[in-house]
N, C-alpha and C positions, 0 to 999 in steps of 0.2 A: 420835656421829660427825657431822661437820660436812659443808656441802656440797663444800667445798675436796674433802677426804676420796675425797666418793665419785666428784668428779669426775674425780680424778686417778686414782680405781680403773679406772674407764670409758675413761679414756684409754689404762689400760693393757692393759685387752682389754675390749670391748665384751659388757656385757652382768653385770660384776663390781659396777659403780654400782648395776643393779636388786637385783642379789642383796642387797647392802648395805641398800638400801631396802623389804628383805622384797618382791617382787614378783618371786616365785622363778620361776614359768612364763615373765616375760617376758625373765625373765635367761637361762635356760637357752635360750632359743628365740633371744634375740640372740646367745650363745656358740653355737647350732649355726649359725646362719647366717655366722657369722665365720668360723668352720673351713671352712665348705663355701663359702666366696666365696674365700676365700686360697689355699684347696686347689687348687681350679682357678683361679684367675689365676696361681699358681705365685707367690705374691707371698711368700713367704720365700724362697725362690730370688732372687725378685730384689732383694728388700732385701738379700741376702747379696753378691751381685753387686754393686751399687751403691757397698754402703760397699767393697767392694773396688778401686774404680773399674772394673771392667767394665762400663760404660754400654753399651757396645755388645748385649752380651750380654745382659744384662739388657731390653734394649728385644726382643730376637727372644724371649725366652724367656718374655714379658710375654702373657698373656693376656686382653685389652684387653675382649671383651666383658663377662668376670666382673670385670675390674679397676675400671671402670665404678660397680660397684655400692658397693664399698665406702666412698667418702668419704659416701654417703649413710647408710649403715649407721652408720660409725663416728660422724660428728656425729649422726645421730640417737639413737644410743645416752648418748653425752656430755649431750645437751639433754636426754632422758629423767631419767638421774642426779640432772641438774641442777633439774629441775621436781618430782622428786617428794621430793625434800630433806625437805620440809616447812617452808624457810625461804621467806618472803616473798619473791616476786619483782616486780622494775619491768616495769612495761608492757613488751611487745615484746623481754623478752630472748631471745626466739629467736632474734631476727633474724641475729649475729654466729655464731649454729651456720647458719643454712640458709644465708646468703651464703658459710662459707668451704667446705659442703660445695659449693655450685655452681662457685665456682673453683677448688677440688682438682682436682672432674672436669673441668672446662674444660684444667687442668691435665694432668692423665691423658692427655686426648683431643690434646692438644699435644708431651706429652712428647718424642715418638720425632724429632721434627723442627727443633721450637723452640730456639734456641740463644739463652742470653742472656749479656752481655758473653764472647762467643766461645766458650760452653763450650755444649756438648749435655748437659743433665742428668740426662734421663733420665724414667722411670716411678717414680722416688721421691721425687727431690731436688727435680724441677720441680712436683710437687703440691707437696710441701710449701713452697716457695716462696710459692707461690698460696693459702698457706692465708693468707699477710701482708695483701695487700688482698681477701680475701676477709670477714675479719673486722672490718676498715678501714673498710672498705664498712656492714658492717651495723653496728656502732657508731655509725657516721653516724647512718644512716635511723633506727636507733630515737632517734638524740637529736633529731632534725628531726621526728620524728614526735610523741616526750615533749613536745617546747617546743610545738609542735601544738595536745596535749589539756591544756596549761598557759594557753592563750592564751583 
């Protein structure tokens, strides 16, 4: 199984990439903490909401302190995946998991207000947005960093 593989398992519920990676207690303990951060931010609710276009609804139904934790959770569980592969990694590939979880939540923390080209996106659509220069961002710095410890 490749790291592609178990990344994309990760992405599809946090804590599926460890289990992949034999690293069974730490899988299971990021699958209970996904349940119990989703459960109370009500975030199937509003991902439901969302794609339905109820943004409105979705922003009151949004449980913003538990909703908070999750972009860290989920990249961190991705980057975990991603590290324990067993395939060689370049210097500083963290960096594009901790930058886009910082601007998810920056995201998150913006949703209910922020409107961009005229539309209100919401507690789904605007994270995910901010995952784009969240990644963007750390791409950079690790290659500004790379050319760094090349020089």
């Amino acid at each position: 199984m490749n790291i592609v593989e178990k990344l994309f398992w990760s992405i599809a519920l946090p804590g599926f990439g460890q289990l992949l990676n034999g690293k069974y207690i730490k899988g299971i303990v990021l699958i209970f903490l996904e349940f119990l951060i989703n459960v109370q931010a009500n975030f199937n609710e509003i991902i439901m909401l969302s794609f339905l276009g109820d943004i409105q609804t979705a922003i009151e139904r949004a449980n913003y302190q538990w909703l908070m934790f999750y972009p860290c959770l989920y990249f961190f569980a991705m980057w975990d995946a991603f590290k324990d592969s067993k395939d060689k990694l370049q210097p500083y590939s963290f960096l594009p998991f901790v930058f886009a979880a910082y601007f998810v939540t920056i995201g998150i923390m913006y949703s209910s207000k922020l409107e961009l080209f005229g539309v209100l996106w919401g507690p789904v659509w605007l994270p995910i947005l901010f995952v784009i220069p969240g990644i963007f961002i750390g791409l950079l710095i690790k290659f500004l960093l790379s050319k760094k410890m090349l020089n």
